[in-house]
C-alpha positions in Angstrom: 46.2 -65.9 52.2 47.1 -62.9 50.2 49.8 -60.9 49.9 49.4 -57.3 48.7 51.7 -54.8 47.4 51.2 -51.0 46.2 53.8 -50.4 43.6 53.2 -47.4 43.3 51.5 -44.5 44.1 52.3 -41.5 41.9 49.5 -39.9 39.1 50.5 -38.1 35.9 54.3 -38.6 35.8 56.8 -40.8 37.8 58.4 -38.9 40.0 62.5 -39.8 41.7 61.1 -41.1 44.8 57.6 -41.9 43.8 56.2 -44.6 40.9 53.4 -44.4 38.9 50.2 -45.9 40.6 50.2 -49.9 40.2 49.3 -53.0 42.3 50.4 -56.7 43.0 48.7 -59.2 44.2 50.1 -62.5 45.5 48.5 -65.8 46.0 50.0 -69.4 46.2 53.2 -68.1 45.0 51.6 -66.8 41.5 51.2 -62.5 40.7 48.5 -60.7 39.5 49.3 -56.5 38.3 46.9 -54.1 38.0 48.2 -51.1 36.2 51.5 -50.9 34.6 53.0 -47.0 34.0 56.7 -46.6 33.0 59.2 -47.8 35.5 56.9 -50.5 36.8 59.4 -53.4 36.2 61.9 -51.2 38.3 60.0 -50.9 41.6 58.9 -54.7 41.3 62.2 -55.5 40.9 63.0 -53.3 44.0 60.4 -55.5 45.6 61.6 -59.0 45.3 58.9 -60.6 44.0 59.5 -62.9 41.3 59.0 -61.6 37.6 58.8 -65.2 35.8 55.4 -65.9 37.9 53.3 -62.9 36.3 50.0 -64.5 34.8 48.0 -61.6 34.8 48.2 -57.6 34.1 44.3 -56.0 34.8 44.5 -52.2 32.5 42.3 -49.7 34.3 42.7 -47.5 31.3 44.6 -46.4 28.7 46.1 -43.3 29.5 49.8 -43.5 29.2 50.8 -43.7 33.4 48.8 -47.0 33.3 50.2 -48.6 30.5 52.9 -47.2 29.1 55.2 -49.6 31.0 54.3 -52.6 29.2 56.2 -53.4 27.0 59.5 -52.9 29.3 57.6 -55.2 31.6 56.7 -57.9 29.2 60.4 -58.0 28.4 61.7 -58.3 31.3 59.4 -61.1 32.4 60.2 -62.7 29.1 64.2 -62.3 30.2 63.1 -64.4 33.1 62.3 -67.2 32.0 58.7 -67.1 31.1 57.3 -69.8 28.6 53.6 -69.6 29.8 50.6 -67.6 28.7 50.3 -64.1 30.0 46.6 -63.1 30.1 45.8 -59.0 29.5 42.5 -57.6 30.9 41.0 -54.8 30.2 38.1 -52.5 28.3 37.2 -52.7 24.6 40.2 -51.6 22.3 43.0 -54.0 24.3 44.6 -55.9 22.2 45.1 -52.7 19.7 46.6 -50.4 22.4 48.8 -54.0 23.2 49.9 -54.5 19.9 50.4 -51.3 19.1 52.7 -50.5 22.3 54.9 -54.2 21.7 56.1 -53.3 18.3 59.0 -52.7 20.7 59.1 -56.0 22.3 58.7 -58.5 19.9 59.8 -62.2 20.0 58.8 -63.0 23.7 59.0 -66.5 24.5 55.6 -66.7 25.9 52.0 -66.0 24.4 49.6 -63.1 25.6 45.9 -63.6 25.6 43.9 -60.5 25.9 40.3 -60.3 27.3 39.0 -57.1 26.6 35.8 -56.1 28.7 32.7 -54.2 27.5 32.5 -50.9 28.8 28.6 -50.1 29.3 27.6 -46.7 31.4 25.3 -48.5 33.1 27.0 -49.2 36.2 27.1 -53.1 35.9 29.9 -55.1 36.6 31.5 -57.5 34.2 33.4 -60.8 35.7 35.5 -62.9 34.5 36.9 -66.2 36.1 40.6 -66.7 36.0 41.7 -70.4 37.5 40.2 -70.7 40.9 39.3 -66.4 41.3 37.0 -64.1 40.2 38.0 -60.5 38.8 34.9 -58.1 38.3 35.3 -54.7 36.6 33.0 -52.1 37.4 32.6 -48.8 35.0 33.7 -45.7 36.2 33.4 -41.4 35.1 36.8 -40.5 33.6 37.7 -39.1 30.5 38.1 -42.1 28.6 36.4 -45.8 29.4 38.1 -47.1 32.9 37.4 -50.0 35.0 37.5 -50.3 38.9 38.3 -53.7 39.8 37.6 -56.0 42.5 39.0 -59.6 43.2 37.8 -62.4 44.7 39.0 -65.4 46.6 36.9 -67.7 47.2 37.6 -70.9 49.9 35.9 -73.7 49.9 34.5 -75.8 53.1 36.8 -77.5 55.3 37.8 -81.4 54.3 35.7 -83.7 56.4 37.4 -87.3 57.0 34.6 -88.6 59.0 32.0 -88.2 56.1 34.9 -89.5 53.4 35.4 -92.6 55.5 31.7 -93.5 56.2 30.9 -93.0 52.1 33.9 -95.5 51.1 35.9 -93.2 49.5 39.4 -94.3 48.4 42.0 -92.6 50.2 43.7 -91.3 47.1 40.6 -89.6 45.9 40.4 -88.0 48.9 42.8 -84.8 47.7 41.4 -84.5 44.3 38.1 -84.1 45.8 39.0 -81.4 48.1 40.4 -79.3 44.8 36.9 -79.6 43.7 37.3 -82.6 40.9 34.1 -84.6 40.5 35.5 -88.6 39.9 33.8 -91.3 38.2 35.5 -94.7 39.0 33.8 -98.5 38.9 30.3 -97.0 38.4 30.7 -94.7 41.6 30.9 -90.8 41.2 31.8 -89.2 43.9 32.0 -85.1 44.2 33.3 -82.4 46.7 30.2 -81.9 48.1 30.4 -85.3 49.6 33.5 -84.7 51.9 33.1 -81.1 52.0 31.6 -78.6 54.7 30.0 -75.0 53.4 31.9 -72.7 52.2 34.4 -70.7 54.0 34.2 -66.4 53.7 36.6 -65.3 51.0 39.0 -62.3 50.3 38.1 -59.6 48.4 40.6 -56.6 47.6 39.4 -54.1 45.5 41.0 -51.7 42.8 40.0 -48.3 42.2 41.3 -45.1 40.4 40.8 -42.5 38.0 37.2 -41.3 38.4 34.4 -38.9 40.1 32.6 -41.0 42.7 29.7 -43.0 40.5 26.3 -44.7 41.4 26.9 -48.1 42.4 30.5 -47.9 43.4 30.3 -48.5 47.2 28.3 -51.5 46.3 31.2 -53.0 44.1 33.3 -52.7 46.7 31.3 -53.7 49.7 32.7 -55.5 53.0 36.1 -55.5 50.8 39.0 -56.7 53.0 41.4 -53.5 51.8 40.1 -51.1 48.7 42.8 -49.1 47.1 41.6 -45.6 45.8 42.6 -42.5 44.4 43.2 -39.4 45.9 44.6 -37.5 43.6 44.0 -34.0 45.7 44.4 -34.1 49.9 43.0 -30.4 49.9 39.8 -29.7 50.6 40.0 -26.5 48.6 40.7 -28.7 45.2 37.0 -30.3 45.1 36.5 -28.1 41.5 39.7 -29.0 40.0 39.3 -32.8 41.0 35.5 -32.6 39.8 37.2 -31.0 35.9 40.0 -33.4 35.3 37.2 -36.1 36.2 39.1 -37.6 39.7 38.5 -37.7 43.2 39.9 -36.3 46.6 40.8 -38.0 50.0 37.7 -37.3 51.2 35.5 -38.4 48.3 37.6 -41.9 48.4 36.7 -42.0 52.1 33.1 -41.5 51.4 33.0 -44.5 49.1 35.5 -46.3 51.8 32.8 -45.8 54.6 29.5 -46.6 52.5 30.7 -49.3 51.3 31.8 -50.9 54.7 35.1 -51.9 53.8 38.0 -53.0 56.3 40.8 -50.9 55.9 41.6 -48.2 52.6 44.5 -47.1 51.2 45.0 -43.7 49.3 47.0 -43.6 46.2 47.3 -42.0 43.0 48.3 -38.9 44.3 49.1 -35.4 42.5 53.1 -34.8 41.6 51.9 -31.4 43.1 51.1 -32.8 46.4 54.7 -33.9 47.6 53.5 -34.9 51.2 50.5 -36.4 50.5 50.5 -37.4 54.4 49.9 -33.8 55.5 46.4 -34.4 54.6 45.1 -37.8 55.7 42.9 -36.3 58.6 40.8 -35.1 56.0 39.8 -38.7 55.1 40.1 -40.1 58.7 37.5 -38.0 59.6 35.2 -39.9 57.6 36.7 -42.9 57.2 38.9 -43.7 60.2 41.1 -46.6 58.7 42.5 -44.9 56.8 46.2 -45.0 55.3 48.3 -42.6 52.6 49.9 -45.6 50.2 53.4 -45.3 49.7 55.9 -47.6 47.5 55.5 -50.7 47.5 54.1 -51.0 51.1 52.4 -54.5 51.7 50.5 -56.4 53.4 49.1 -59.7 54.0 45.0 -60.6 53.7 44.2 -63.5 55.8 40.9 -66.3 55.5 38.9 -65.3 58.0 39.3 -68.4 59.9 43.2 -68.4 59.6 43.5 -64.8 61.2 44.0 -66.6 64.8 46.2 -69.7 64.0 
């Protein structure tokens, strides 16, 4: 399973009662952030989740109420206890804007690998593989390169003991085998696909803000089991303004919510002009009818498929 937890939800500036927009992601006890404004560290404390597992931070962009928080972050995890690698990801330029912004935290105990993504306007995702998921970054129409991201969990088939006792295969290999390993012992090489049924559906949970609705987009985050978008406007009269500072409204999210056949969406990002950002959600239900205003640090769990009813 996976658990799932909106930061934040605020655009522009933080705001007393409202963070800047950023996202956690839980799995097996280990955290993955997307986005990291100032104050970040603050409402993740509020949260409860542990700081000291944080392996990865995904950077949409680099304007300053996505990334501004890092270093504060990095120290705080560092004051934790941290001795592993942290891994950055995000478009070309990373490891500049990173450096540049940790003059101010120096001497972690823990290394920080950066893998900064090619930003081509050709609407073609980029993925990389981090342990035993995939992250894919999709390029989006804002004023500066930005990434929409989607995650995936994949699960493989379920353990068969029936097939593992009829090939001979040593008890003790058994687990190992269900991980995936491949083992060569006494001339004999036995791999999963020998005890293993087909693959099992995964979880995806997909990431997206800071942009005008692009080609391609609804396709990224197809059958997605929750997708997390912008609306920076509610209003329906704010469609011009939304269109010239290059983001999107409730009911433009919704649109990309509804072609692209996903579960369940959450709004976030939203205007520090737009104080009850509820007052609007019929104007995405309307076209997308799951449909939910984010608020801090509001979570939920994502279950396998075939869990859902145990």
């Amino acid at each position: 399973m996976l658990d799932v937890s909106l930061l934040g939800t605020g655009g522009m500036m933080p705001l007393p009662r409202r963070f800047l927009t950023s996202l956690l992601l839980r799995r097996n006890g280990r955290l993955l952030m997307v986005d990291c404004g100032e104050g970040t560290q603050v409402t993740l404390k509020l949260l409860g989740w542990a700081y000291k597992n944080l392996d990865v931070i995904c950077f949409t962009h680099f304007h300053a109420d996505h990334i501004a928080g890092l270093p504060g972050l990095l120290l705080t995890v560092g004051n934790s206890g941290r001795e592993e690698t942290l891994t950055l990801v995000g478009p070309q330029g990373l490891s500049q804007v990173a450096r540049c912004l940790c003059v101010i935290a120096q001497d972690l105990p823990f290394d920080i690998d950066v893998i900064e993504l090619p930003y081509e306007t050709h609407f073609a995702p980029e993925t990389v593989t981090l342990g035993d998921y995939n992250i894919s970054a999709y390029p989006l129409d804002h004023r500066v390169p930005c990434f929409a991201y989607s995650f995936l969990f994949p699960r493989v088939g379920r353990f068969d003991a029936e097939r593992a006792k009829v090939a001979d295969i040593p008890l003790k290999m058994w687990n190992r085998l269900q991980k995936g390993e491949t083992i060569t012992q006494d001339g004999r090489t036995f791999t999963p696909d020998m005890v293993l049924g087909p693959a099992r559906a995964p979880i995806k949970m997909s990431y997206c803000t800071d942009t005008r609705p692009v080609k391609g987009l609804a396709g990224f985050v197809k059958n997605s089991d929750l997708f997390i978008c912008e609306g920076l406007y509610g209003e329906p009269d704010k469609q011009r303004t939304a269109a010239k500072h290059k983001h999107m409204t409730f009911q433009e999210a919704a649109k990309i919510a509804r072609d692209g056949g996903v579960k369940e969406l959450w709004l976030t990002h939203f205007s520090p002009a737009m104080p009850a950002p509820e007052a609007y959600i019929d104007n995405a239900r309307a076209i997308f009818r799951n449909s939910k205003i984010g608020k801090d640090r509001m979570t939920t769990v994502i279950e396998y498929e075939d869990d859902s009813c145990l």
